[in-house]
Biotite code that builds the C-alpha atoms (Angstrom):
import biotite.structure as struc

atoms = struc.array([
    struc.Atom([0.000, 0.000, 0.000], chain_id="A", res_id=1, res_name="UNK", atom_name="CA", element="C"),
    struc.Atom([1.669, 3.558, -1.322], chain_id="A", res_id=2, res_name="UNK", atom_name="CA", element="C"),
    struc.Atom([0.504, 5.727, 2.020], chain_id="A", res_id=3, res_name="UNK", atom_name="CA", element="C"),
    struc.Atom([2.019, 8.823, -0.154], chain_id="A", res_id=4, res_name="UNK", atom_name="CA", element="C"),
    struc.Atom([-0.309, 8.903, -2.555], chain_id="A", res_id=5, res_name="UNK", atom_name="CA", element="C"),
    struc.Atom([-3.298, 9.699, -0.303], chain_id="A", res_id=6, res_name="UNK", atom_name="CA", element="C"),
    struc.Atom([-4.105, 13.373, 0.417], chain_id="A", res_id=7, res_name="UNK", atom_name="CA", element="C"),
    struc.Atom([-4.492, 13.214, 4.256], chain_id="A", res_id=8, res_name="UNK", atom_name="CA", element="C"),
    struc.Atom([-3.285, 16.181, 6.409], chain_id="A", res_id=9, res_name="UNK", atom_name="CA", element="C"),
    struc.Atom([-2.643, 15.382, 10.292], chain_id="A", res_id=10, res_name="UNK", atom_name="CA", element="C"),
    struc.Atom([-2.661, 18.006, 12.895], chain_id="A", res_id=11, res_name="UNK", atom_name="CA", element="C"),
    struc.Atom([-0.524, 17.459, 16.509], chain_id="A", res_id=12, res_name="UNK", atom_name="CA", element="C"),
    struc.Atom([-2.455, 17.282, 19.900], chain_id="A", res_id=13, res_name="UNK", atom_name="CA", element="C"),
    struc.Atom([-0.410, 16.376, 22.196], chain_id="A", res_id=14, res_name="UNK", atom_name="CA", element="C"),
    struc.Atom([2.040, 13.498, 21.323], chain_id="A", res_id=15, res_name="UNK", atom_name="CA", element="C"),
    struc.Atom([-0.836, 11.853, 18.884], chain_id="A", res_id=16, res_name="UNK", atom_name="CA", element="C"),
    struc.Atom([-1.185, 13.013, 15.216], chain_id="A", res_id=17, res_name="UNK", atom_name="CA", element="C"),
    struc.Atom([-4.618, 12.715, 14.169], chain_id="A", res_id=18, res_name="UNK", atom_name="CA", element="C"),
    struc.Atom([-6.075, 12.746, 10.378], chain_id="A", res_id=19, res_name="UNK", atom_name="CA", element="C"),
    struc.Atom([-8.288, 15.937, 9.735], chain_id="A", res_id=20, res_name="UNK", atom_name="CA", element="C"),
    struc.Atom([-11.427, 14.533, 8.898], chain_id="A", res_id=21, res_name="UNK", atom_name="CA", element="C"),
    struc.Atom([-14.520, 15.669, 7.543], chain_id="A", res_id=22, res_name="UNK", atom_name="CA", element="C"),
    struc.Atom([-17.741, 14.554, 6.445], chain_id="A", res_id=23, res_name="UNK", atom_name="CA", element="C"),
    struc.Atom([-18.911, 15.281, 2.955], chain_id="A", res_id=24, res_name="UNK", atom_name="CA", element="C"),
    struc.Atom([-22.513, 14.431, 3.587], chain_id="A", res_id=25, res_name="UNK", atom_name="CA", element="C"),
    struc.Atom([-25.461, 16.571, 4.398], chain_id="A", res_id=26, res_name="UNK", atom_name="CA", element="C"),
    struc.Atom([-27.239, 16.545, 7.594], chain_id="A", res_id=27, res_name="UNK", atom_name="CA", element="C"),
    struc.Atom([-31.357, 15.524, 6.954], chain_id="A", res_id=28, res_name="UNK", atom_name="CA", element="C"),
    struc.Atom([-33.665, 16.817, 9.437], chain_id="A", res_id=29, res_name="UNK", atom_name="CA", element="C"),
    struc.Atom([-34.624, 14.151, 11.743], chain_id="A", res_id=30, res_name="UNK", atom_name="CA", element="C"),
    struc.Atom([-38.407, 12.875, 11.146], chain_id="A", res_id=31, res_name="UNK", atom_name="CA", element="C"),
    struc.Atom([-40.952, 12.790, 13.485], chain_id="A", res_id=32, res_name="UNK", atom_name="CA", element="C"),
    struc.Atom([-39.952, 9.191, 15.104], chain_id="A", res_id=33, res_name="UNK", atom_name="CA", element="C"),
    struc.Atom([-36.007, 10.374, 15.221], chain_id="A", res_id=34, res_name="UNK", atom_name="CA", element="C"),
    struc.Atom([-37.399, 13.715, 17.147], chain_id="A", res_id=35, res_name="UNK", atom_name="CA", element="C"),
    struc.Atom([-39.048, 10.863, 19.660], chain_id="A", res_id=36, res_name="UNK", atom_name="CA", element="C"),
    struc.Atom([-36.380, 8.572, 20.023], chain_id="A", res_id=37, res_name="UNK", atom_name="CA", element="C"),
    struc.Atom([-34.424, 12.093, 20.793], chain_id="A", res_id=38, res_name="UNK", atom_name="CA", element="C"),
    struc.Atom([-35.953, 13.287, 23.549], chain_id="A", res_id=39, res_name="UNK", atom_name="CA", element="C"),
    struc.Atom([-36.847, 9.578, 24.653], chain_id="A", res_id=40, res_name="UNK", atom_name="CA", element="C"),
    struc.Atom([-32.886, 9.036, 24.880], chain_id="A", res_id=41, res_name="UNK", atom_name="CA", element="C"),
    struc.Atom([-32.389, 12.955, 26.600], chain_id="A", res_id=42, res_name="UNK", atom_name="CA", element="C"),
    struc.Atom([-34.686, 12.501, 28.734], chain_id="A", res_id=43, res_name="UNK", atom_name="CA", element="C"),
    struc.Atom([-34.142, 9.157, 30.340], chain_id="A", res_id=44, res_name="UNK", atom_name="CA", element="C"),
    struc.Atom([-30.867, 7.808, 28.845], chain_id="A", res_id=45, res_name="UNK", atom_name="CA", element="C"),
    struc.Atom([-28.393, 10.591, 29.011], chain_id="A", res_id=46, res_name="UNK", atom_name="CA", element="C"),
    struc.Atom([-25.230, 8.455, 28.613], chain_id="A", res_id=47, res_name="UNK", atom_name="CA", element="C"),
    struc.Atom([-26.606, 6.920, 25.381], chain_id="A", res_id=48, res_name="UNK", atom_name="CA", element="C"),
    struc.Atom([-27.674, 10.788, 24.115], chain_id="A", res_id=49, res_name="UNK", atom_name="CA", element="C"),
    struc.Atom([-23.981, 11.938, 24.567], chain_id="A", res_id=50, res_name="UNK", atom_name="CA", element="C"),
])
């Protein structure tokens, strides 16, 4: 595998070099069951919302 050929920039925190990622897709607005599950998971699971 060439690892030079791939454009991937890494930025220094700490003594760890991590890739810069991003995400190239668009965010959809949640429906109506995401916007339940939501506050279902805020409301009474707030280690799973995090």
């Amino acid at each position: 595998m060439n690892l030079s050929s791939r454009n991937v920039t890494y930025s220094t925190v700490g003594d760890y070099q991590l890739p810069n990622l991003t995400l190239n897709q668009p965010r959809k607005p949640l429906g109506k069951y995401g916007r339940l599950r939501r506050t279902y998971l805020k409301d009474h699971r707030p280690v799973l919302y995090n």
